[in-house]
VODREN-947429 format. One record per residue (C-alpha): residue in one letter; x, y, z. Coordinates in steps of 0.02 Angstrom, whole numbers. Example, Ala and Ser with C-alpha at 12.3 -4.5 7.8 and 13.67 -1.06 7.14 Angstrom:
NODE aa     c1     c2     c3
NODE  a    615   -225    390
NODE  s    684    -53    357
% end
This chain:
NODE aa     c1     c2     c3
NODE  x   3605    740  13447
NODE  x   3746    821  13327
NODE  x   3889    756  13266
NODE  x   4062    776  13290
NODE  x   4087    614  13207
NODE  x   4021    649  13009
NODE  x   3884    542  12979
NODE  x   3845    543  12821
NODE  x   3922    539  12636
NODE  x   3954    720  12574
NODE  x   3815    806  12506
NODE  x   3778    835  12325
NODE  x   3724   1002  12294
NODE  x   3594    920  12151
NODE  x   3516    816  12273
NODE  x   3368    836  12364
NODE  x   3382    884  12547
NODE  x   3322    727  12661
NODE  x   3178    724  12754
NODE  x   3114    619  12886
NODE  x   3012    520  12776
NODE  x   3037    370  12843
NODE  x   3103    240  12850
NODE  x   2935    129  12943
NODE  x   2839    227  12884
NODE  x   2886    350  12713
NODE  x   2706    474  12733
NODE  x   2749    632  12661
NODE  x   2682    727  12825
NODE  x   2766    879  12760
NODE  x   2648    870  12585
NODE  x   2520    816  12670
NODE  x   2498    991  12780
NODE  x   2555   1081  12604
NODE  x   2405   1047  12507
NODE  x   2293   1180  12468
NODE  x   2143   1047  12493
NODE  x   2171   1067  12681
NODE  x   2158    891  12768
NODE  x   2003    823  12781
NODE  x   1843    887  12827
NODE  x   1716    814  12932
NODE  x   1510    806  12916
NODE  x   1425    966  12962
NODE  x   1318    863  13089
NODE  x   1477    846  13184
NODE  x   1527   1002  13185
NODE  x   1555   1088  13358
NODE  x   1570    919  13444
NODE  x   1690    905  13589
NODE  x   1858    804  13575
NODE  x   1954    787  13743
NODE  x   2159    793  13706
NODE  x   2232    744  13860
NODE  x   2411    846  13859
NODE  x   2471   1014  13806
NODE  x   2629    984  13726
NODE  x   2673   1000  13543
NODE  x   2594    858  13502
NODE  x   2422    895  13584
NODE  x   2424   1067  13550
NODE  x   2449   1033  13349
NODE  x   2302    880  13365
NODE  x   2201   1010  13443
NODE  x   2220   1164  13308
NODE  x   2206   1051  13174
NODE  x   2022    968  13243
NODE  x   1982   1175  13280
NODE  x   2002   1200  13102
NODE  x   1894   1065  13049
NODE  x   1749   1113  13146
NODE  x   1776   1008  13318
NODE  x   1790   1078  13461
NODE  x   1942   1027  13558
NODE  x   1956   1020  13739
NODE  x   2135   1019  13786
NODE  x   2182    963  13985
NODE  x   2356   1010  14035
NODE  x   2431    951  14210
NODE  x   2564   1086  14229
NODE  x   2607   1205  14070
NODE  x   2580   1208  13889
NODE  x   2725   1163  13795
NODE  x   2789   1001  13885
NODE  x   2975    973  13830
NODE  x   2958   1118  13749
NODE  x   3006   1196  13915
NODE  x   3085   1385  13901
NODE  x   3114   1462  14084
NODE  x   3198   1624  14131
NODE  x   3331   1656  14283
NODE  x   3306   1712  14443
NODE  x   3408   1862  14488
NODE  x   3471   1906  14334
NODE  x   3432   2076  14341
NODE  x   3463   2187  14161
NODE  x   3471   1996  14095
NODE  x   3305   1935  14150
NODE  x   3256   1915  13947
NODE  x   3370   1774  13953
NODE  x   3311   1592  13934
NODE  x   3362   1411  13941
NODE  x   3296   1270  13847
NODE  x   3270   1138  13977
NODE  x   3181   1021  13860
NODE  x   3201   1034  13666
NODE  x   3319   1157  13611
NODE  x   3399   1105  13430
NODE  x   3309   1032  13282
NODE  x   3358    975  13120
NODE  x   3307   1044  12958
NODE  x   3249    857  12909
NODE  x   3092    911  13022
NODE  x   2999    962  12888
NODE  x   2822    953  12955
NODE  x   2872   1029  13094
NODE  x   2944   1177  13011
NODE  x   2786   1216  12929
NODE  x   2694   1250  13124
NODE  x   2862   1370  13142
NODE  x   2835   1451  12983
NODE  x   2653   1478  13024
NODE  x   2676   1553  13189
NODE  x   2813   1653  13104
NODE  x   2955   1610  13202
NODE  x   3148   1630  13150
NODE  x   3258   1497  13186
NODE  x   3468   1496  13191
NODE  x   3583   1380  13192
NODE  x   3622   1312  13336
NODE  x   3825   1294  13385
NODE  x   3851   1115  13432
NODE  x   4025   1052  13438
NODE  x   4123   1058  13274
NODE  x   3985   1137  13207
NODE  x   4004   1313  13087
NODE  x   3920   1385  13209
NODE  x   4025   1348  13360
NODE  x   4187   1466  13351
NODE  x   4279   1326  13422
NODE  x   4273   1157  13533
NODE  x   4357   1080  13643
NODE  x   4378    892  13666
NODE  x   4431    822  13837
NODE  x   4451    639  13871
NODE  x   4561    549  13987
NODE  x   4626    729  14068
NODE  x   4678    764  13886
NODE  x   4627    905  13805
NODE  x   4614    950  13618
NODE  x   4582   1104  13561
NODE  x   4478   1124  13367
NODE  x   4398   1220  13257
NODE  x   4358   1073  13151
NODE  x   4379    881  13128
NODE  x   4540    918  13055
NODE  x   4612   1001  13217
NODE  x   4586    846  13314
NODE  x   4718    696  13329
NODE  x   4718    569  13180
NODE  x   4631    455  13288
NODE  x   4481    545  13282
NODE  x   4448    551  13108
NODE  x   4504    356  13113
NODE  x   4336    359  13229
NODE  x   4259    449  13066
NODE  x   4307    336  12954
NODE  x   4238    186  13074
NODE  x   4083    241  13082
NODE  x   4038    271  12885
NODE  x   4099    100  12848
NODE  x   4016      5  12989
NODE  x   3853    114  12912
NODE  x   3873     35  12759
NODE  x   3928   -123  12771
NODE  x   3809   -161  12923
NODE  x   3654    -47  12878
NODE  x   3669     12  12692
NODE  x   3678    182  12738
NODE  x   3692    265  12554
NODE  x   3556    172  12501
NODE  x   3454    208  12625
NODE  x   3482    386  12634
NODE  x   3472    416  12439
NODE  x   3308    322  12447
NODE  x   3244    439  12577
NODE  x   3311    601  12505
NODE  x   3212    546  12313
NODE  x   3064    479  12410
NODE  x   3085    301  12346
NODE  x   2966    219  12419
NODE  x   2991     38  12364
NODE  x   3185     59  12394
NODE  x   3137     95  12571
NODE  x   3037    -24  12617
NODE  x   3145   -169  12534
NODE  x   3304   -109  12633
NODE  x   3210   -101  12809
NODE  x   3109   -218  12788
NODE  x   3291   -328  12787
NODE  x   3376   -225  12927
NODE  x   3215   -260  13056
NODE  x   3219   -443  13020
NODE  x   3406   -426  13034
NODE  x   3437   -287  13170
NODE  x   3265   -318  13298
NODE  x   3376   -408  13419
NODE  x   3539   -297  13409
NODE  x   3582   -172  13535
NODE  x   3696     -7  13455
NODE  x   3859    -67  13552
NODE  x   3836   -250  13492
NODE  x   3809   -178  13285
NODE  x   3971    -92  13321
NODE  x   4069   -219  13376
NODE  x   4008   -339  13241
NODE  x   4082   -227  13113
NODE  x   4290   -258  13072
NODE  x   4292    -64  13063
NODE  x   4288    -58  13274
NODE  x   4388   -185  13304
NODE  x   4474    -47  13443
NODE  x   4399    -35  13577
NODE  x   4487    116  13577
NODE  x   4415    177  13411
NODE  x   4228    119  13521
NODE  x   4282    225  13676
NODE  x   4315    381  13615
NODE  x   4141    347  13483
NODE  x   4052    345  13643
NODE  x   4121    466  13747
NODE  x   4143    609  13650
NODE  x   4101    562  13473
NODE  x   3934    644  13451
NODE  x   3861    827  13527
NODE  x   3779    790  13675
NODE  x   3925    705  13772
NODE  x   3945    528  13658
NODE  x   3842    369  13593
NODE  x   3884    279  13746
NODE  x   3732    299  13843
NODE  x   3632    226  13668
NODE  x   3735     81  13689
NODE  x   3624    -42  13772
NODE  x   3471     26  13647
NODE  x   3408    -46  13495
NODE  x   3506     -5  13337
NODE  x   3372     36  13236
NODE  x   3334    186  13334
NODE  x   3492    250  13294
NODE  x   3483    219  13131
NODE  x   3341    301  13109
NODE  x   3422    457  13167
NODE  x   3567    443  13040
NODE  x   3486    399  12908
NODE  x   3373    556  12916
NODE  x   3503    676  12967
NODE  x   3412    738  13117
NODE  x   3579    724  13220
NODE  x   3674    857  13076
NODE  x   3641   1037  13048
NODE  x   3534   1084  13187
NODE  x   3437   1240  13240
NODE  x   3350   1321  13372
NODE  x   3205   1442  13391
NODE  x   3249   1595  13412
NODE  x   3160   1688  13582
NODE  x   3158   1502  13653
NODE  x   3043   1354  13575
NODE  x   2894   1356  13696
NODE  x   2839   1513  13580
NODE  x   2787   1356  13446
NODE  x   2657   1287  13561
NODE  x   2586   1453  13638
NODE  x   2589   1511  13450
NODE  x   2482   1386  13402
NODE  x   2368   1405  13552
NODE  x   2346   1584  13518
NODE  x   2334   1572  13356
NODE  x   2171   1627  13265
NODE  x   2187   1493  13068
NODE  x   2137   1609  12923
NODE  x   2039   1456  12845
NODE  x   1928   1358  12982
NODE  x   1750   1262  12961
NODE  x   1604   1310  13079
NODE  x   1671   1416  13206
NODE  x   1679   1611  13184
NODE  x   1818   1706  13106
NODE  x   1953   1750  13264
NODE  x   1908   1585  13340
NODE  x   2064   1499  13430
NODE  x   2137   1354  13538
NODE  x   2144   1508  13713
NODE  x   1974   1578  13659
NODE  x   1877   1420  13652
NODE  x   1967   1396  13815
NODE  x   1937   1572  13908
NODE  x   2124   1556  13898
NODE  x   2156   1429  13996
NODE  x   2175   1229  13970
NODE  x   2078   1129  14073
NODE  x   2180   1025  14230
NODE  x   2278    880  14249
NODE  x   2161    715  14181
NODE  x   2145    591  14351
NODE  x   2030    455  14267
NODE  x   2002    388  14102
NODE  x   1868    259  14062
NODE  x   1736    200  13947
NODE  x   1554    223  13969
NODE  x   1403    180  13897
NODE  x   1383    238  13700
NODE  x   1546    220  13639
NODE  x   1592    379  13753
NODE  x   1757    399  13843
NODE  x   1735    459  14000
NODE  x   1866    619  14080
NODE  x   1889    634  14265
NODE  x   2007    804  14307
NODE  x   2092    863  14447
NODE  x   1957    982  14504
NODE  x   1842    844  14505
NODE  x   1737    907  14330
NODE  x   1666    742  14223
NODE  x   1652    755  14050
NODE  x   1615    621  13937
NODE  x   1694    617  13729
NODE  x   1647    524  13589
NODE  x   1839    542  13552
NODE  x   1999    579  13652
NODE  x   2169    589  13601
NODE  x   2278    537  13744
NODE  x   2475    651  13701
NODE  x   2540    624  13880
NODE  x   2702    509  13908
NODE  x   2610    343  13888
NODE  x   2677    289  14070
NODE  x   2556    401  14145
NODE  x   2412    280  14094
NODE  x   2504    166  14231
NODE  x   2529    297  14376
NODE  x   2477    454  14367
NODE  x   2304    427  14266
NODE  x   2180    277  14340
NODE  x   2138    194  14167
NODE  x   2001     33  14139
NODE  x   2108   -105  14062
NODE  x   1958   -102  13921
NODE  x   2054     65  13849
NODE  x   2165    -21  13761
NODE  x   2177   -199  13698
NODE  x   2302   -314  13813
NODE  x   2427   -306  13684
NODE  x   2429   -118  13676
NODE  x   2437   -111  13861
NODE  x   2616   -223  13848
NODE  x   2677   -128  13730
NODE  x   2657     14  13837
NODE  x   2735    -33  14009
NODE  x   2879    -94  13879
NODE  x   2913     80  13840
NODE  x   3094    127  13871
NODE  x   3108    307  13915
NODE  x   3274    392  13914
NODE  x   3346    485  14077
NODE  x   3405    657  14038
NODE  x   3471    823  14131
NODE  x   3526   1003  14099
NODE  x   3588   1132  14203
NODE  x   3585   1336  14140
NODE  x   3696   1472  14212
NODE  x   3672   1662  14164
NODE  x   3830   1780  14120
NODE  x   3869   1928  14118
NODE  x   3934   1915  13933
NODE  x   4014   1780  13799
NODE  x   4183   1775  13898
NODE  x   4236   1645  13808
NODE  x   4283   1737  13652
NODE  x   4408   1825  13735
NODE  x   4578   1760  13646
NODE  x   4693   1687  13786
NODE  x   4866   1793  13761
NODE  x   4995   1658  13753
NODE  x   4891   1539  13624
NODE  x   4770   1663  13540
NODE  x   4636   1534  13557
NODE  x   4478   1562  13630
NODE  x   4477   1574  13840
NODE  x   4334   1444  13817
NODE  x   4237   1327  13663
NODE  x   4107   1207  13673
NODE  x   4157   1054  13749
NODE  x   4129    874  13755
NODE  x   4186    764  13889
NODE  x   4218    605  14008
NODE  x   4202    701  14136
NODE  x   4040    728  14246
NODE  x   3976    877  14147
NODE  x   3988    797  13965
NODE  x   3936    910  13847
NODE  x   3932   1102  13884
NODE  x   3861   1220  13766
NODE  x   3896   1414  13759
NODE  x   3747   1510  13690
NODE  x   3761   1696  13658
NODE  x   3657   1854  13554
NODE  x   3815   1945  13519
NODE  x   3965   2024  13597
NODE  x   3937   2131  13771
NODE  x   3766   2066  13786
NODE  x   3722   1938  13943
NODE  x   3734   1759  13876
NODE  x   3688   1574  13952
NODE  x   3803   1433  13980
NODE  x   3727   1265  13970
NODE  x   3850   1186  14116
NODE  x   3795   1008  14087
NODE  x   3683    914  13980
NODE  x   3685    713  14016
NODE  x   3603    578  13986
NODE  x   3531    400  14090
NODE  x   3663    341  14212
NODE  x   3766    521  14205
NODE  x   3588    603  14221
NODE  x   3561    496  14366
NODE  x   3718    558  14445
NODE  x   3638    723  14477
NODE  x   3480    658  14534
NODE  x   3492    671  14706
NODE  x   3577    850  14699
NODE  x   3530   1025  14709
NODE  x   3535   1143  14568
NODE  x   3684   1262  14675
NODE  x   3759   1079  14711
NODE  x   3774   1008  14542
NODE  x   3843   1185  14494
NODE  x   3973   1164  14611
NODE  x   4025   1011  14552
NODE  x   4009   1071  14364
NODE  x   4120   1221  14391
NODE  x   4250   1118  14486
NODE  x   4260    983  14330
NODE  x   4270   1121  14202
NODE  x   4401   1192  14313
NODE  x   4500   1044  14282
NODE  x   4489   1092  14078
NODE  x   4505   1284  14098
NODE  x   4616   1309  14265
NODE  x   4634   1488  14178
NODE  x   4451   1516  14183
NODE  x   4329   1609  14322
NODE  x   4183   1551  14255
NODE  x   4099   1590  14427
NODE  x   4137   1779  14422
NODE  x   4033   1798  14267
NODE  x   3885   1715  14347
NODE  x   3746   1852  14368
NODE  x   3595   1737  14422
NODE  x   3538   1567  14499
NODE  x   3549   1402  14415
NODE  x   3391   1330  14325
NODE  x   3400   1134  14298
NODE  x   3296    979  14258
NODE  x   3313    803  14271
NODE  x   3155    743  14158
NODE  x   3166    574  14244
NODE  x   3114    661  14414
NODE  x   2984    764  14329
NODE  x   2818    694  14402
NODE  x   2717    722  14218
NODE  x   2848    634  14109
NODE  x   2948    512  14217
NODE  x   3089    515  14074
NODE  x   3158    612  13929
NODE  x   3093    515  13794
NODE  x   3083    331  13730
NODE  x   3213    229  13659
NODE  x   3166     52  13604
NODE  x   3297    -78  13690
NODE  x   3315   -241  13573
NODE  x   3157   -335  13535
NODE  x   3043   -183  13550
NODE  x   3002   -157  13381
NODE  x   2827   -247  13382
NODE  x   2791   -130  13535
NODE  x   2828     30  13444
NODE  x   2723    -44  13298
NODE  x   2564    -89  13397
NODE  x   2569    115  13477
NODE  x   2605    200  13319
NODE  x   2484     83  13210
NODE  x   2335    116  13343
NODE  x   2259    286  13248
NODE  x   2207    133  13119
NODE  x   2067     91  13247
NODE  x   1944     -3  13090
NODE  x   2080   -150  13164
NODE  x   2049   -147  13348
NODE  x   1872   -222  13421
NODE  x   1722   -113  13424
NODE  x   1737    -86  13603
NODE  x   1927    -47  13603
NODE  x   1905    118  13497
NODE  x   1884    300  13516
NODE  x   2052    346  13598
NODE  x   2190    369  13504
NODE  x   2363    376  13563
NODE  x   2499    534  13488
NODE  x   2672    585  13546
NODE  x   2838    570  13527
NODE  x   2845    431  13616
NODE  x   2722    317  13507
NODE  x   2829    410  13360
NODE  x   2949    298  13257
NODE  x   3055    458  13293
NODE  x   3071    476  13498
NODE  x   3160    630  13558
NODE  x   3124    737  13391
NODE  x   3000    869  13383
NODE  x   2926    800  13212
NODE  x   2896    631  13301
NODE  x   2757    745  13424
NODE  x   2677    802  13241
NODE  x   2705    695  13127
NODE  x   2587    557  13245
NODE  x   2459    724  13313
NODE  x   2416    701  13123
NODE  x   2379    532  13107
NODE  x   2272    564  13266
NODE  x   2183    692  13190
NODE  x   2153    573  13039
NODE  x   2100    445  13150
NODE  x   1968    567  13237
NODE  x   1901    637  13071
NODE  x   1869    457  13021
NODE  x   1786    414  13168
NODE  x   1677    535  13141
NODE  x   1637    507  12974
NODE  x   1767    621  12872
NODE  x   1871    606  12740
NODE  x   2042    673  12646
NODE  x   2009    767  12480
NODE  x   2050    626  12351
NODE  x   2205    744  12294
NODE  x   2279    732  12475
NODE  x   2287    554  12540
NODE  x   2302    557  12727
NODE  x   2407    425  12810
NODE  x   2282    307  12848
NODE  x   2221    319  12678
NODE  x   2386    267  12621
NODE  x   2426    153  12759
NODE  x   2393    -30  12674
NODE  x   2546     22  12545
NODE  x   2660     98  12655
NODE  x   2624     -5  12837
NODE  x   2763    -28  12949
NODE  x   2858   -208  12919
NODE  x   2742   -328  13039
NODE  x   2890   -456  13103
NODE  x   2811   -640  13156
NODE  x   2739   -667  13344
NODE  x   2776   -843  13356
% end
């Protein structure tokens, strides 16, 4: 999420950029991958042991390269295609243009994604910025609401009331949630400063839902000023559809700047994943020089996991969909966690009863996208009687929301993101086809640009997705309503497994979703490393002394633990 609405306080050029360090729990993930002492090693009468890691997304595929390198030997199972969310698909029928993509899943990530930068570094990828509304790299935007339309190059351009909006949110940030406290703490790494100033907000915040933190603050008193926040203050269409979810997921966004300055991959951001699968490390423990993720695979993940349960031994036993049996000393389960209620039959003695609840409390986000192929960037063309451009970025109350035009240059074929939406507006589209909700996309922008044939610049089919109706994810990602936050604590805390009962070890949960940090890339990482610490101490490993993992660690810097009774 970007936004058109600033934020945060200006940025001093002496200060340190922020990171999402923070704030449940400040690790430094980013040091921790850094350190020349690697992290961890594991006994050599371990080595070449098997590891099951149920899921081929970012998450799994990083928990997996990072056991490889230690001397395990991963085995990855992957129900459709590696990459999850991180979902890059062609057109149909493009022709010339059939090197285009669309993002259906990620597509835009924030330079506070620090660990997660250093897997795109190391698969040597280039990233760009990426032109959300109001952003430098958008040539211009467009901001319809109410059959109004405004036309901008920057804050500035828009009405007064806008920047009114602006000004609403920074002070209801810090009067409600200490926002330049918070954000200086995170940016110097203060570690005591952090936990002192969430460690209030939980207490204070556990119960609030975004809309009701809002309206609790004198600054939107409008409900104006709250209308136009939430319909087309930030990049992806508006807050509104966060409304009914907990505050402190939101605030965990702003205060790490992962809705500002964003990014994407350039060649599409499934090439992260397949990097890393590919990838042959240059330091590794045991197995041969060359070794990688597709060669101890013949090149191919093994299929969808059907069963999951324990056996004798400690062992966890694998079931797949071609019937194979396989049982692990240790798995690491990355898939959406509401699998383990549908799609995967699980024993109840997995997980500890309070780990199962805190699992079928998961809130998951609903969340679509529809691509188009063109012939070229039309939309730079200057429109003769304004001299604007025929067509900008735009945000939205109407059914499309937020559209997004992406381009390599002038006279080259380009891709229009039509719509992206999210939870009730996503469900609007449910039931339709891709060529249907184009129709009804084109016939709402048509509204905005009567001037403009989008249509006759169309040189392919429509790709789409609607990640609720996606059988191996059942949502976009989580988003804690009020009252969740000892859920999200019990699934991120579970890699700390000396806690749990003897028999209620050995699997270890990773993923965005059990991430503090839902929807974000370094969420998927940041938690496949405190799996991978959690495997290498089941097995015996350690960190070097000069790297602290984050279980190491964990007893200074553990997530505030709010009362049960």
């Amino acid at each position: 999420m970007t936004s058109t609405v600033p934020t945060a306080v200006p940025h001093a050029t002496a200060q340190r950029p922020v990171t999402m360090f923070g704030p449940d729990f400040p690790y430094a993930y980013d040091d921790f991958l850094a350190h020349p002492a690697g992290l961890g090693q594991i006994p050599a009468t371990r080595h070449g042991t098997e590891v099951a890691v149920v899921g081929g997304g970012l998450s799994g595929i990083v928990t997996a390269y990072e056991l490889m390198k230690m001397g395990l030997r991963p085995v990855v199972y992957e129900a459709d295609r590696i990459g999850g969310r991180l979902r890059t698909v062609g057109f149909d029928g493009a022709g010339d243009a059939g090197a285009l993509t669309a993002e259906l899943g990620a597509m835009r990530f924030p330079p506070s994604s620090t660990a997660l930068q250093h897997y795109i570094d190391l698969v040597g990828l280039r990233t760009r910025p990426f032109p959300n509304p109001l952003s430098e790299a958008a040539a211009s935007t467009v901001v319809d609401l109410k059959g109004e339309s405004h036309y901008a190059r920057t804050l500035d351009d828009l009405p007064e009331v806008y920047r009114q909006v602006a000004d609403a949110w920074r002070h209801c940030l810090e009067e409600g949630a200490e926002f330049s406290r918070m954000n200086r703490a995170i940016r110097e790494r203060d570690v005591p400063a952090i936990r002192a100033i969430w460690s209030r907000l939980v207490e204070r915040l556990d119960d609030q839902t975004f809309y009701g933190f809002l309206c609790a603050s004198e600054a939107f008193r409008s409900f104006r000023h709250r209308e136009i926040f939430g319909q087309v203050g930030f990049g992806t269409g508006g807050w509104d559809t966060d409304f009914p979810n907990s505050i402190l997921e939101i605030l965990r966004v702003v205060y790490t700047e992962a809705d500002d300055h964003h990014r994407g991959i350039v060649g599409g951001s499934r090439q992260l994943p397949l990097g890393l699968w590919e990838r042959a490390p240059d330091k590794l423990v045991h197995w041969p020089r060359g070794t990688s993720l597709a060669s101890l695979h013949d090149g191919t993940p093994r299929p969808a996991v059907t069963r999951l349960h324990r056996a004798a031994g400690g062992l966890i036993t694998v079931t797949d969909a071609s019937g194979a049996i396989r049982s692990y000393p240790a798995v690491v389960c990355t898939a959406q966690s509401w699998l383990l209620l549908s799609k995967i039959a699980c024993d109840e003695t997995l997980f500890p009863i309070e780990h199962w609840t805190a699992i079928e409390r998961t809130h998951y986000m609903e969340s679509s996208k529809l691509f188009v192929p063109v012939d070229r960037p039309f939309w730079l063309d200057k429109d003769e009687r304004t001299g604007r451009d025929r067509m900008s970025m735009t945000l939205t109350d109407r059914m499309t929301r937020g559209t997004y035009l992406l381009d390599d240059g002038p006279d080259r074929p380009a891709v229009i993101c039509l719509s992206y939406t999210w939870c009730d507006d996503s469900l609007k589209w449910l039931p339709l086809s891709a060529n249907e909700r184009m129709e009804v996309m084109l016939a709402s922008l048509r509204e905005i640009y009567p001037d403009v044939d989008i249509r006759s610049h169309i040189i392919g089919s429509p790709v789409t997705v609607s990640w609720e109706d996606e059988p191996y994810f059942m949502g976009a990602f989580k988003a804690n309503l009020p009252g969740h936050y000892r859920y999200q604590r019990r699934l991120f805390t579970h890699f700390m497994q000396d806690r749990l009962p003897a028999d209620k070890r050995g699997i270890f949960l990773a993923g965005d979703d059990v991430s503090w940090t839902a929807g974000w890339a370094e969420g998927a990482v940041q938690t496949a490393l405190n799996a991978v610490w959690g495997v290498m101490h089941r097995f015996g490993g350690a960190c070097d002394p000069s790297n602290p993992g984050p279980g190491d660690v964990f007893d200074e810097i553990a997530p505030v633990e709010l009362p049960e009774d």
